[in-house]
KOLKOL-997236 format. One record per residue (C-alpha): residue in three letters; residue number from 1; x, y, z. Coordinates in steps of 0.05 Angstrom, whole numbers, plus 32768, in hexadecimal, padded with zeros to 4 digits. Example, Ala and Ser with C-alpha at 12.3 -4.5 7.8 and 13.67 -1.06 7.14 Angstrom:
<rec aa="ala" i="1" c1="80F6" c2="7FA6" c3="809C"/>
<rec aa="ser" i="2" c1="8111" c2="7FEB" c3="808F"/>
end
This chain:
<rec aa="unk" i="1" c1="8EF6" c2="8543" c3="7A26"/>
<rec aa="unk" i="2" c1="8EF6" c2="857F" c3="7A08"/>
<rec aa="unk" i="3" c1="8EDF" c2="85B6" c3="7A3C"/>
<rec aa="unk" i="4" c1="8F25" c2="85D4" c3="7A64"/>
<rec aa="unk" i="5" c1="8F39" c2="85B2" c3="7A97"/>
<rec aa="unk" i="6" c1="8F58" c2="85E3" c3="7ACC"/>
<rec aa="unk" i="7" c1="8F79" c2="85AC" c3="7AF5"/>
<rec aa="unk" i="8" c1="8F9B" c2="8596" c3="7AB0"/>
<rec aa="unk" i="9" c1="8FA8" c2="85D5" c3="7A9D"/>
<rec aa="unk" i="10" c1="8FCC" c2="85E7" c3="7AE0"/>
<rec aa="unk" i="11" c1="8FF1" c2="85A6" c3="7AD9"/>
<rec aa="unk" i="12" c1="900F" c2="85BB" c3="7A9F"/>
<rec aa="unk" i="13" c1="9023" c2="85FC" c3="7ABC"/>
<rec aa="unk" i="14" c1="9046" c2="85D2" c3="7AEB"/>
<rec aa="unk" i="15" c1="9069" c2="85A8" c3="7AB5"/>
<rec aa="unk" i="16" c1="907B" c2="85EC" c3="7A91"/>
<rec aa="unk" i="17" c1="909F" c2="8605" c3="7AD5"/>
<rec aa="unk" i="18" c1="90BC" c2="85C2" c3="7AE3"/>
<rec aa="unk" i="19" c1="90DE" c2="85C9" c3="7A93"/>
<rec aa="unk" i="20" c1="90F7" c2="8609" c3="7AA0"/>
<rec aa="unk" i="21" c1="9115" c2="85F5" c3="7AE1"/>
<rec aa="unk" i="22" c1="9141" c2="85B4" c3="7AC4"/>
<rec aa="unk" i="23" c1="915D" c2="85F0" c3="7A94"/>
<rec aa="unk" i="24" c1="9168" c2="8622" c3="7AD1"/>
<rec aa="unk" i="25" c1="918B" c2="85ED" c3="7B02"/>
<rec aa="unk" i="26" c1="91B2" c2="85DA" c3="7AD0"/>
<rec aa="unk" i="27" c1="91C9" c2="861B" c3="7AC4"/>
<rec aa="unk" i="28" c1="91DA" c2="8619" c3="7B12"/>
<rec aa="unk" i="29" c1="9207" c2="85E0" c3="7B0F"/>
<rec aa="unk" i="30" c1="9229" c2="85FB" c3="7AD4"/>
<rec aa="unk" i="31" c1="9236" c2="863C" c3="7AFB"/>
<rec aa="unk" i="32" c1="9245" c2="8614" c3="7B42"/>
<rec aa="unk" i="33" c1="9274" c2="85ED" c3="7B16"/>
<rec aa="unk" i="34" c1="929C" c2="862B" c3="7B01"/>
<rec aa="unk" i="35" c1="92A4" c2="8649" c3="7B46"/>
<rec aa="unk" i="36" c1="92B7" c2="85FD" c3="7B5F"/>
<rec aa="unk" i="37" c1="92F2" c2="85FE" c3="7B26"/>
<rec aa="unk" i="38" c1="9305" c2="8649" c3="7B33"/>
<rec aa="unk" i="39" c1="9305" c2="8641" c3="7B7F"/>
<rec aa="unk" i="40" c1="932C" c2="8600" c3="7B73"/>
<rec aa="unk" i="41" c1="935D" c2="862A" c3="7B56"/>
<rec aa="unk" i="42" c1="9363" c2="8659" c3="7B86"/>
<rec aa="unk" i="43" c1="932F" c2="8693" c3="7B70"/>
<rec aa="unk" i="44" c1="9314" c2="86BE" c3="7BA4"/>
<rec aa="unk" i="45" c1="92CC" c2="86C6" c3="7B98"/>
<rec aa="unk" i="46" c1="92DB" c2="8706" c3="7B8F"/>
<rec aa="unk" i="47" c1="9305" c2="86FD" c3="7B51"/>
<rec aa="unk" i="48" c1="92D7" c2="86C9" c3="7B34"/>
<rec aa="unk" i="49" c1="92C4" c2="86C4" c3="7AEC"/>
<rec aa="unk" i="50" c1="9287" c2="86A2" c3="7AE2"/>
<rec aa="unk" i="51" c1="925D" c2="86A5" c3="7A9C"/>
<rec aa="unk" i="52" c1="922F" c2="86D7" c3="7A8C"/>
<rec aa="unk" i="53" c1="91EB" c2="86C0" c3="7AA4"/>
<rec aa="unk" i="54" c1="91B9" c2="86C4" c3="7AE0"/>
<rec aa="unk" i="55" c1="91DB" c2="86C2" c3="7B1C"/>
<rec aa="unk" i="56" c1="91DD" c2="8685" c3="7B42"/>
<rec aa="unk" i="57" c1="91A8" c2="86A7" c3="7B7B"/>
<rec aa="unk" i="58" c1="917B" c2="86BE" c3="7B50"/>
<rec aa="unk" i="59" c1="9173" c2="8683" c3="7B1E"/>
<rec aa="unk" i="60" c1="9167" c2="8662" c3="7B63"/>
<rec aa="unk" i="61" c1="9133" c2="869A" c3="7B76"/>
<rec aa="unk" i="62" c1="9112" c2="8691" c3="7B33"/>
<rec aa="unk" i="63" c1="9110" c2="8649" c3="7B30"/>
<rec aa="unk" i="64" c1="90E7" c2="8643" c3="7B76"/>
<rec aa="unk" i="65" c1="90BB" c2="867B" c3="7B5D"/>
<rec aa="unk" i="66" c1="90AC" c2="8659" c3="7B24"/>
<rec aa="unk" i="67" c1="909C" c2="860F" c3="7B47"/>
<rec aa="unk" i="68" c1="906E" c2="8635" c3="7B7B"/>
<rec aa="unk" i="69" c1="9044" c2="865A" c3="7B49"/>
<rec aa="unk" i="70" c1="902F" c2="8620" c3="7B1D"/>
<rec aa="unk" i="71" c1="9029" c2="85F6" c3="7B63"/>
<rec aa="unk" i="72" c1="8FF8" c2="8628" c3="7B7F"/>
<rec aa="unk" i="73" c1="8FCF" c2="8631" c3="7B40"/>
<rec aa="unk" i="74" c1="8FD4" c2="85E0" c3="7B3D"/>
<rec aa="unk" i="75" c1="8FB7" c2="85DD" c3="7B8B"/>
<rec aa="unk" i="76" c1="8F81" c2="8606" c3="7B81"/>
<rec aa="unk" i="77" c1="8F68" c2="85E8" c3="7B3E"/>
<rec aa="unk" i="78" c1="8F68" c2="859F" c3="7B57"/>
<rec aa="unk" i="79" c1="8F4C" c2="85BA" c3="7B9C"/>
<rec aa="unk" i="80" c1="8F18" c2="85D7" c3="7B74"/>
<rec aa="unk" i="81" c1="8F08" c2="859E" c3="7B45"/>
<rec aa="unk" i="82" c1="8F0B" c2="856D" c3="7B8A"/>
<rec aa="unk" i="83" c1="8ED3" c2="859A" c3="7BA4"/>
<rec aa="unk" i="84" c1="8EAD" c2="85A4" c3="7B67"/>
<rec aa="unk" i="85" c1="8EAD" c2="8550" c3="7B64"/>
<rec aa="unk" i="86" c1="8E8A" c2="854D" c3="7BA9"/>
<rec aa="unk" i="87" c1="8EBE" c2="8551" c3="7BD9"/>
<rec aa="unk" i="88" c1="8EBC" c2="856F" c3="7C11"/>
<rec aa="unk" i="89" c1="8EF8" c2="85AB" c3="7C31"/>
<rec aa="unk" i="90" c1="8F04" c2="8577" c3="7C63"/>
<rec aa="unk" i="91" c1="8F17" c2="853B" c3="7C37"/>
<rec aa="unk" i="92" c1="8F38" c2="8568" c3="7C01"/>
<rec aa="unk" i="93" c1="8F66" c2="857E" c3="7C4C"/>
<rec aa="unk" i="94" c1="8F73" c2="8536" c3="7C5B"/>
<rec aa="unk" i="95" c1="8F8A" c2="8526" c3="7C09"/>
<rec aa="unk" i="96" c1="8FB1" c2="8567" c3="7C0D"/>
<rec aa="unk" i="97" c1="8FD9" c2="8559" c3="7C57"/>
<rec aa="unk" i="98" c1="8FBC" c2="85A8" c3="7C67"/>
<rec aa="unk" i="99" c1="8F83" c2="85C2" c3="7C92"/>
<rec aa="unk" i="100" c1="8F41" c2="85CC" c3="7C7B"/>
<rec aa="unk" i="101" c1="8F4F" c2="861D" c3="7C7F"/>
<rec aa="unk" i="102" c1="8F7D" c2="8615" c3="7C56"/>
<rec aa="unk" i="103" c1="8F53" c2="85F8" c3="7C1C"/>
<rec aa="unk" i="104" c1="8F17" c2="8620" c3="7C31"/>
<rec aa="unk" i="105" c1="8F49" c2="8653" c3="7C19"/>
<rec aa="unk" i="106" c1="8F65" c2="8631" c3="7BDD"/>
<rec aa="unk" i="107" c1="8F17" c2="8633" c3="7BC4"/>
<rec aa="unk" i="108" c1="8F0E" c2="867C" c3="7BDC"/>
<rec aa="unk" i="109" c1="8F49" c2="868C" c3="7BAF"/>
<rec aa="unk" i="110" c1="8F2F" c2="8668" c3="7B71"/>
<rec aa="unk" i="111" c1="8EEC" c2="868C" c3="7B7B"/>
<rec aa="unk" i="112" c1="8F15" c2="86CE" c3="7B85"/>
<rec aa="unk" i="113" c1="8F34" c2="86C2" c3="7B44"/>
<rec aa="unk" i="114" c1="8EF9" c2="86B3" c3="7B1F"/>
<rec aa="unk" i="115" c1="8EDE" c2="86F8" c3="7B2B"/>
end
C-alpha cells in the first residue's frame, strides 16, 4: 500500500505520545524519588530540593495531554475508516463501548476537519 493510511498514521501518533510518556514518567519517579529520600530525612516540602526539571504536576498534566490527543485523532481515523468500509454508526458504537451520538460525532469531526 502506498496511498496514507490515516488510521496508521494516527496510530503512530499514538506510539509517538506513548514514547514521550515512558521518558516523562520516568522523570516522575525520579523526582517522587527525591522528595521520598528528602522527606525521609526530615525535609519539609517546603525546604525541598528537587532537580531542575518540569515539575512533578505538570509533567503529569502534559503527559495526559499528550495520550488524549493522539487517542482522539486515533478514534476518529479508525471511526472513519470503519465507516468508509461499510459499517454502520451503530456497529462502529457497539466496537467502540460508546453511543451512536457519540460516533455520529466522531465522523462529524473528521468531516469538520477536512474542510
Amino acid at each position: 500500500m502506498t496511498d496514507p493510511d490515516p488510521v496508521l498514521e494516527a496510530l503512530e501518533d499514538v506510539v509517538v505520545a506513548a514514547r514521550a510518556n515512558v521518558v516523562t514518567w520516568m522523570g516522575v519517579m525520579d523526582r517522587a524519588d527525591a522528595v521520598r529520600e528528602q522527606r525521609r530525612l526530615g525535609v519539609r516540602y517546603r525546604d525541598m530540593e528537587v532537580d531542575a526539571g518540569i515539575p512533578i504536576i505538570d509533567a503529569i498534566s502534559g503527559a495526559q495531554e499528550r495520550l488524549n490527543a493522539a487517542a482522539a485523532r486515533f478514534r476518529r481515523a479508525t471511526a472513519n475508516e470503519l465507516h468508509a468500509e461499510g459499517m454502520s454508526a451503530a456497529e462502529i458504537a457497539r466496537a467502540f463501548g460508546v453511543s451512536r451520538q457519540r460516533v455520529a460525532n466522531l465522523l462529524g469531526e473528521e468531516t469538520e476537519a477536512q474542510q
